[in-house]
Each structure stands twice: as C-alpha cells, then as structure tokens.
Backbone bond lengths (Angstrom), bond angles and torsions (degrees), N, CA, C in turn:
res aa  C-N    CA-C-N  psi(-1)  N-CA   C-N-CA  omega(-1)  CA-C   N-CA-C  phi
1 X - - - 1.452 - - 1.526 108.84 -
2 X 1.312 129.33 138.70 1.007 147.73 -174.24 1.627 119.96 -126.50
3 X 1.395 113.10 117.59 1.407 112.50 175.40 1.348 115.06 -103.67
4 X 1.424 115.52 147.69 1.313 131.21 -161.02 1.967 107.39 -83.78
5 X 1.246 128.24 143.52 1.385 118.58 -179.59 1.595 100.87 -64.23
6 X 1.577 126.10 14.21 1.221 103.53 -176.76 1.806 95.55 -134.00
7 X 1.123 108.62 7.71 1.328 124.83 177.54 2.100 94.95 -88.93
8 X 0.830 95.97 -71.86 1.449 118.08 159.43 1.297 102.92 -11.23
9 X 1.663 119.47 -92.60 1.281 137.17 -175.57 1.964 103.51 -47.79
10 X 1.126 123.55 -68.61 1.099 95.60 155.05 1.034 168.26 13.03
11 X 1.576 97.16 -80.33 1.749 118.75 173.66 2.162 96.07 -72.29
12 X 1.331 123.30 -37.72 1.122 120.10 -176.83 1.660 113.00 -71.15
13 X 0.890 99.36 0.65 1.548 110.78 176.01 1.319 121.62 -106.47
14 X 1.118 132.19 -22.57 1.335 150.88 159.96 1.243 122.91 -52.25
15 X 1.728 124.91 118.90 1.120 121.63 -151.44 1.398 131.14 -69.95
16 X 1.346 104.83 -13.64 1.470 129.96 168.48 1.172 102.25 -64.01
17 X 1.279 119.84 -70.81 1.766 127.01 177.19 1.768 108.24 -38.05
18 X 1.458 90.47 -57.68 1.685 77.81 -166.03 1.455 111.17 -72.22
19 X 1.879 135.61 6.69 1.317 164.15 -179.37 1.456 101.65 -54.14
20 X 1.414 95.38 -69.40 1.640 144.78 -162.82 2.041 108.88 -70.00
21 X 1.711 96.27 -54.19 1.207 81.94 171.80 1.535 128.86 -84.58
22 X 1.576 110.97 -12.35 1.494 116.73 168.83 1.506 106.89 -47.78
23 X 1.313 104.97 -71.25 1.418 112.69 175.83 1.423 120.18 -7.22
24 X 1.617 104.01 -93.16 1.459 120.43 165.87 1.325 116.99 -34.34
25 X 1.600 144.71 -54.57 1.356 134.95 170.39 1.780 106.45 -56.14
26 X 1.360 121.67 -35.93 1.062 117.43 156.99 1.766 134.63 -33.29
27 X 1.235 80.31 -57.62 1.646 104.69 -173.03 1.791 103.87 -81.01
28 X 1.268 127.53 -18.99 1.351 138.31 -173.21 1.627 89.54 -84.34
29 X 1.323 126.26 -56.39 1.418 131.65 -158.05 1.744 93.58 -76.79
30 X 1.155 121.92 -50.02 1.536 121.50 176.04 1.702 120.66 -46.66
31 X 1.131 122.00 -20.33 1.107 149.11 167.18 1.415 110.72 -58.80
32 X 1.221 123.38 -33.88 1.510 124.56 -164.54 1.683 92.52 -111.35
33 X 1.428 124.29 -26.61 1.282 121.04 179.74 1.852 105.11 -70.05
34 X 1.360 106.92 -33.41 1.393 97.99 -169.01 1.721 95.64 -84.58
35 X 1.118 137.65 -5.42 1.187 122.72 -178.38 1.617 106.14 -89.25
36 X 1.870 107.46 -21.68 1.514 89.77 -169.48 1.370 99.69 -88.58
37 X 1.172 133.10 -20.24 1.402 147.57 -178.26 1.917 104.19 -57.78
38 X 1.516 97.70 -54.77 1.877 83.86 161.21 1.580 131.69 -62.20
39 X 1.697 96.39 -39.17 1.165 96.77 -165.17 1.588 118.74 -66.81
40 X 1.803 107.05 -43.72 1.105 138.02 -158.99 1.913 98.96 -84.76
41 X 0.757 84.84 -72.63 1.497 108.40 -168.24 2.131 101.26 -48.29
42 X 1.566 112.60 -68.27 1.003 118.49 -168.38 1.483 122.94 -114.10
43 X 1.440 91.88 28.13 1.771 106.49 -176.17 1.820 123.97 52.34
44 X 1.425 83.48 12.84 1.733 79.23 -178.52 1.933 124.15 -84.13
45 X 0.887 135.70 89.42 1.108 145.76 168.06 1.477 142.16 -67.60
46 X 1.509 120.84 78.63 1.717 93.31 -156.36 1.329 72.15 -150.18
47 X 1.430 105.53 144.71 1.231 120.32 -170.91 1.830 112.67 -84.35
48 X 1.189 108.51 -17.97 1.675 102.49 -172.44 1.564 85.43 -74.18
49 X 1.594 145.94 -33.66 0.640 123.71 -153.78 1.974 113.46 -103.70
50 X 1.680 95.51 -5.44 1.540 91.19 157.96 1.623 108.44 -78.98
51 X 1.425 118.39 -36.07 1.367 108.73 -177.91 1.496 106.06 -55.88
52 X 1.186 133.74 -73.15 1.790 131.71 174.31 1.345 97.69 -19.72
53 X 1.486 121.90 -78.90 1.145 110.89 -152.75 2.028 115.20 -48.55
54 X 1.422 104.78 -37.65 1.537 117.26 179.77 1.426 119.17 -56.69
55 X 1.772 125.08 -36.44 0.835 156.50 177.00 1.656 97.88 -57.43
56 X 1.311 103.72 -73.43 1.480 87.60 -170.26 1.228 117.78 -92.81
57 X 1.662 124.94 16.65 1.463 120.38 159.73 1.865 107.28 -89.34
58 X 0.938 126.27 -42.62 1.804 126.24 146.52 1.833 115.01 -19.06
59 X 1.252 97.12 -60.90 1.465 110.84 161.06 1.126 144.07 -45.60
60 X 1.705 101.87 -40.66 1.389 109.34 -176.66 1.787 110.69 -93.78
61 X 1.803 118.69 -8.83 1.007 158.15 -169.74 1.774 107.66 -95.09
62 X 1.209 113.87 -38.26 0.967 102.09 -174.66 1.695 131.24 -72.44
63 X 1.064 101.48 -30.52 1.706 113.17 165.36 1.556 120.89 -65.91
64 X 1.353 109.40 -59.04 2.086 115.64 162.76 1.621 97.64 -54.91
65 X 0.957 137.98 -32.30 1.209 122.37 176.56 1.578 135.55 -83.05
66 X 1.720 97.00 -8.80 1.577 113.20 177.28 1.207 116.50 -73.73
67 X 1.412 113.62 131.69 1.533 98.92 145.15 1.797 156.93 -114.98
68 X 0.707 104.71 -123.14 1.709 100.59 -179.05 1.564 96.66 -55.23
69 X 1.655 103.55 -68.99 1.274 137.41 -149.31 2.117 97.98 -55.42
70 X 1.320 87.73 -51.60 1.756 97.50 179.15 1.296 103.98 -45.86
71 X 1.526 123.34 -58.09 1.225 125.31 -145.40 1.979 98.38 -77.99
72 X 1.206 94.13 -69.80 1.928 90.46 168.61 1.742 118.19 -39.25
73 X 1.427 107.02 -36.66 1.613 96.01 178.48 1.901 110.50 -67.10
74 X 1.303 116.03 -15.13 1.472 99.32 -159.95 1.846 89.04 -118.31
75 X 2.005 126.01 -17.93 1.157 107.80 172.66 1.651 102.16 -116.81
76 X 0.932 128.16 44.16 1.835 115.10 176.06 1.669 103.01 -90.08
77 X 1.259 118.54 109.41 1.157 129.62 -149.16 2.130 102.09 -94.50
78 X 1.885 91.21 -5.93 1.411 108.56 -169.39 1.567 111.75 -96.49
79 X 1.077 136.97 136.98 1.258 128.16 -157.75 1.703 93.92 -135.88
C-alpha cells in the first residue's frame, strides 16, 4: 500500500492527528521542564539523566517532525 503526498497531508490535517501530535510536542517540551526543575529547582545535575531526558524528547519529536519523504523512504513496500 502506498500513500499519496496528498493522502499524507491530509491525514496531518486531521483533527485526531493534529490531537496526537500536540501531545507529543507537548511531551517533547515537558522533557526540558523536568530537567530544569532538577537541575534548577533541586540542584540535581547528572548528566545520564539530562541525556534520558533528551532522548526521549527527540523521541517524542521525531514523528511531528517527519515527513512525507521519511515515512515512504523507510515503508514503500513497492520496489
């Protein structure tokens, strides 16, 4: 199955979609609150745990941040 760059655009337009990706930029930006909140707030500083926190705001970023092109390069099932 193959989706169209306008099938695509679409689905990113859809209010569910755009529901879903608030969320996640949500949850990407929350990521940096809980790190300043250790760092700032309760003097805690440790780097495995800024890396975690970066890790999974990248993560939560990486899908709102995809596009057409990403998604067909890693599922075009048509050769």
């Amino acid at each position: 199955m193959t989706i169209s760059p306008e099938e695509f655009a679409e689905w990113q337009q859809h209010p569910v979609t755009e529901w879903v990706m608030k969320a996640m930029l949500g949850h990407a930006e929350a990521q940096k609150s809980i790190w300043a909140e250790l760092a700032w707030e309760k003097g805690h500083v440790d780097t495995q745990t800024l890396t975690e926190a970066r890790v999974r705001s990248h993560c939560y970023l990486a899908i709102p941040e995809s596009s057409y092109e990403d998604w067909k390069a890693i599922n075009d099932t048509e050769a």
